[in-house]
N, C-alpha and C positions, 0 to 999 in steps of 0.2 A: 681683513674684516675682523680687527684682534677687537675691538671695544662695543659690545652689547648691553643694548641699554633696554629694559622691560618698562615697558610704560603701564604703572597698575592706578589704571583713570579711575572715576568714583562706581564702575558699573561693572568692574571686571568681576570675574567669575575664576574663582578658583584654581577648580581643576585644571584649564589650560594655562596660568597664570603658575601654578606649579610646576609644568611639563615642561616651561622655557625655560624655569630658575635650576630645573632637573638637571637640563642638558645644556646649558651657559654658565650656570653659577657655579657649577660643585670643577674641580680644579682636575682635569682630567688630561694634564700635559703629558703623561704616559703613555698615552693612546696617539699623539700626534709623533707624526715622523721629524717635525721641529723640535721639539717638548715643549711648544709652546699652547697654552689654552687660550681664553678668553678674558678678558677684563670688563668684567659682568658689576652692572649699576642698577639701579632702582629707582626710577624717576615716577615723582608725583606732582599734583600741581602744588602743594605746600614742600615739598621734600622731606618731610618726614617718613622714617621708614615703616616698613610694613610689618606687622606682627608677623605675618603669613610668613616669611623666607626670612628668618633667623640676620644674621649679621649679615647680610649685603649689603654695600650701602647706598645709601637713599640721596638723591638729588634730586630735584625741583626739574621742569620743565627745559630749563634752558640747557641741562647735561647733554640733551637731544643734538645739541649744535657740534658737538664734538664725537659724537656716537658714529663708528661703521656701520651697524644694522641696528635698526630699533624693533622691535617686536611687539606690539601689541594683540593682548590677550581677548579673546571674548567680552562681550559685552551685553546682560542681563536687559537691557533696552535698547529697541532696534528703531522706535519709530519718532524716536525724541533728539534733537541736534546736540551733539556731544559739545562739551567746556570748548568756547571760540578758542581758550588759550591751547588748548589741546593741538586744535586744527589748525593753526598757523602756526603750531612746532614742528607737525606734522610735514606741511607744505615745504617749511625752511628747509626740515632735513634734508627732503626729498630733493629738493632746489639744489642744494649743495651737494649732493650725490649720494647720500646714504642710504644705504637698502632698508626697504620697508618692509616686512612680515608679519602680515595677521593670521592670527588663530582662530578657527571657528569663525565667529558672529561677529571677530574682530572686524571684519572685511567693511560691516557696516558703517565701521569708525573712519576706515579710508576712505572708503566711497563716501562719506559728508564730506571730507577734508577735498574731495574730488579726485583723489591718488587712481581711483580707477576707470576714470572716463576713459574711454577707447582701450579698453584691454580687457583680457579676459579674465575672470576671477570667479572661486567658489565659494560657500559657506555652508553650514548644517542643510541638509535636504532640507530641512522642514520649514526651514527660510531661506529657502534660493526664489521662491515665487515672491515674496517679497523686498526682495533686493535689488529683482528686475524692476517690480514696480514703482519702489522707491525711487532709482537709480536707473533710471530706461539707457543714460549713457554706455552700462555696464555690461561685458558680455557676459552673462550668467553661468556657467558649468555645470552647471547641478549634480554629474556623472563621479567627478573624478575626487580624487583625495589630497591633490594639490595643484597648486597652477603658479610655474615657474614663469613669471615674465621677465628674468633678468635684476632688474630693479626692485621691482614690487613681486613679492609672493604673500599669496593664500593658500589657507587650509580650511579643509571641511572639518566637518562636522566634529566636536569631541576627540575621539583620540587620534583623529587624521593629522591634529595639531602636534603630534611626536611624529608622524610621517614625515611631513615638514620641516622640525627641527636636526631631524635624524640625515634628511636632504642637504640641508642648511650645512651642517658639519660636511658632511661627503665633498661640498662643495670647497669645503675649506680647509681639511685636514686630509683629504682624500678616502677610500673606500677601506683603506684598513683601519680607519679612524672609527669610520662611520659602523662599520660591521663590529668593531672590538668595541665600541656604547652600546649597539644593539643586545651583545650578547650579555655586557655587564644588567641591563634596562629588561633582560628575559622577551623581547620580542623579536622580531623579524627588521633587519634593514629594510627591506620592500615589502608591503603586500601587495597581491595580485588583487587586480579589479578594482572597481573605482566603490563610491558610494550607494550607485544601485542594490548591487548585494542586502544591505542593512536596511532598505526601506519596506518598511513594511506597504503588502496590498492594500491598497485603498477603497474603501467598498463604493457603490457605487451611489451618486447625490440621488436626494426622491426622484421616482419618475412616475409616471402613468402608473395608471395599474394593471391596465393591458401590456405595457411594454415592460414593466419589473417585473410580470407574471413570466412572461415569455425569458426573460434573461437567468430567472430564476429555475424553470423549467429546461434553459440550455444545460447550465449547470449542473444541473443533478444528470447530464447525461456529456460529460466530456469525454468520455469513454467510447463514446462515438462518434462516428463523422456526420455530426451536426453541422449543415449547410448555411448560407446566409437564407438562402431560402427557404430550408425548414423554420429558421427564427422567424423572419416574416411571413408564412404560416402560422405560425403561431401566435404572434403580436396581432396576427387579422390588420395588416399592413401590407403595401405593394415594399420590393425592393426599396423603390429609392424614397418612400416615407418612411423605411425602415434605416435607412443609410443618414437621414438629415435628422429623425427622431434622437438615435444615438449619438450622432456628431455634439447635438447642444447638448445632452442631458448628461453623456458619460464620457465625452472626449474622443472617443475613440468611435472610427467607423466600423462597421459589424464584423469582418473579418478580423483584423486588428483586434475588436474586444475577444472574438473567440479565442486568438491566440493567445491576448495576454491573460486570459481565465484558465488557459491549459498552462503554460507558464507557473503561473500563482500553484495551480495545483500540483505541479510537480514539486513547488519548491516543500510546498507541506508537507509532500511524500516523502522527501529526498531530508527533512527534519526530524518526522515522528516515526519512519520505519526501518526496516531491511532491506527494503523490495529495490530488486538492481536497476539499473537505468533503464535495462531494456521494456525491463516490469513498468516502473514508473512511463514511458514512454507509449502502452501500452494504454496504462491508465487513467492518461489526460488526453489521449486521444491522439498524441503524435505519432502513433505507427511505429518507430522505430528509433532507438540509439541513437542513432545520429542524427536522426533530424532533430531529438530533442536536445542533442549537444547545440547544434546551431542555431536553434531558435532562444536556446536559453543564455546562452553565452553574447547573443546579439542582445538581452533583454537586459540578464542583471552584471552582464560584466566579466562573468569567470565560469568556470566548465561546473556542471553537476556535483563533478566529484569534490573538487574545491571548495563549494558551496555545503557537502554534506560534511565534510571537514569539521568545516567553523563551527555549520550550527548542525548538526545532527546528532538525536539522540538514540533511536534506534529503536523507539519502544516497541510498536508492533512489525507487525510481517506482511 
């Protein structure tokens, strides 16, 4: 896989468009146990080179025919059909055997080109719901921070796209390759957990105002063991007008919401304080340590502690 070709289309988007030129372009035969690196190109649909990445050189669409992995970057438009000539470079590569790797929102570009019919693949959380829609062929991920199919890979969201590349190498220079860029690049070979972690709570779409009253009155008491049936009590709802009420309005059926509301609150705990897990566990109404490790770890992907890691500041107590 010595010859990597970055496809920077009319819609790429920088930052991951960098991240590939980071980790293919800069000459890093040192690190491989061959001393060989990559022979990194720059393909456009005119071939002219990119301001963006200094002297690599630049080729037109058709360099794609000769390329072991082609890489394609994110793409600032998801709902528009990318340059035909683009997608029948795309398809040829692919035809001929060459590995295909999208960044981010690149995924969109394969999925026009059709590269993801029947396979699994991810993109930014914030457009996995649209990817599916666009692309019903496509099996969505929305979880994880890449998805190896062999031939074709994708990367989520933003810097998931150095996860990827960081893969990409591993695969091909092997783990001491792969760990001795990590350490030069200041990150981790692997992170733990997928894309859940980084997603922000989503509040909940309008509802009633008997039913937002009541969800809202949950809330202020996660601290407690708040019942499905104290909720519909309070909604002045039977159970199961209370289980189909929620089902449309918030996704989630009633026990499901309470938990991912205790969830959410831990994660804000476990962000802005001190308070130990067992505290925190306490506070959202899980009873205990460990049940808040397993329900939290089933939700956003990685244990408390790892999650207060990344993002915790510590302010209060």
């Amino acid at each position: 896989m010595r010859t990597v070709a970055l496809v920077v289309h009319a819609d790429a988007m920088l930052y991951e468009t960098a991240i590939a030129a980071e980790v293919f372009g800069v000459d890093r035969s040192e690190l491989s146990p061959t001393g060989e690196w990559y022979d990194f190109v720059v393909c456009t649909t005119d071939g002219v080179a990119s301001p963006w990445l200094g002297t690599a050189p630049a080729r037109g669409l058709d360099a794609l025919a000769a390329a072991d992995t082609v890489v394609v970057p994110s793409t600032s438009v998801l709902d528009r059909t990318p340059d035909p000539l683009l997608l029948d470079a795309l398809r040829a590569a692919h035809a001929r055997g060459a590995r295909i790797a999208s960044l981010c929102t690149g995924s969109f570009v394969l999925a026009a080109a059709g590269l993801l019919d029947g396979r699994a693949a991810t993109t930014h959380w914030m457009h996995a719901d649209e990817l599916a829609r666009l692309h019903p062929a496509v099996e969505v991920r929305a979880n994880v921070l890449y998805v190896d199919e062999g031939q074709v890979l994708t990367s989520a969201g933003k810097t998931a796209a150095l996860d990827l590349c960081l893969h990409l190498v591993h695969r091909d220079h092997g783990a001491s390759a792969a760990n001795a860029l990590a350490r030069t690049l200041v990150v981790p070979t692997h992170r733990p957990g997928g894309q859940a972690q980084f997603v922000a709570p989503a509040a909940d779409p309008p509802l009633s105002d008997g039913l937002a009253a009541a969800l809202d009155w949950a809330r202020a008491r996660l601290d407690q063991q708040v019942t499905v049936q104290d909720l519909a009590r309070e909604a002045r709802l039977s159970t199961r007008q209370l289980a189909r009420r929620m089902q449309a309005g918030t996704g989630f059926a009633p026990l499901a919401w309470l938990q991912h509301q205790r969830v959410a609150r831990a994660q804000e705990l476990l962000e802005r304080t001190d308070a130990s897990v067992e505290q925190i566990a306490e506070r959202c109404g899980l009873g205990t340590a460990t049940t808040l490790r397993r329900h939290f770890r089933r939700t956003v992907g990685v244990s408390p502690t790892a999650y207060r890691a990344a993002f915790g500041s510590g302010r209060e107590g």
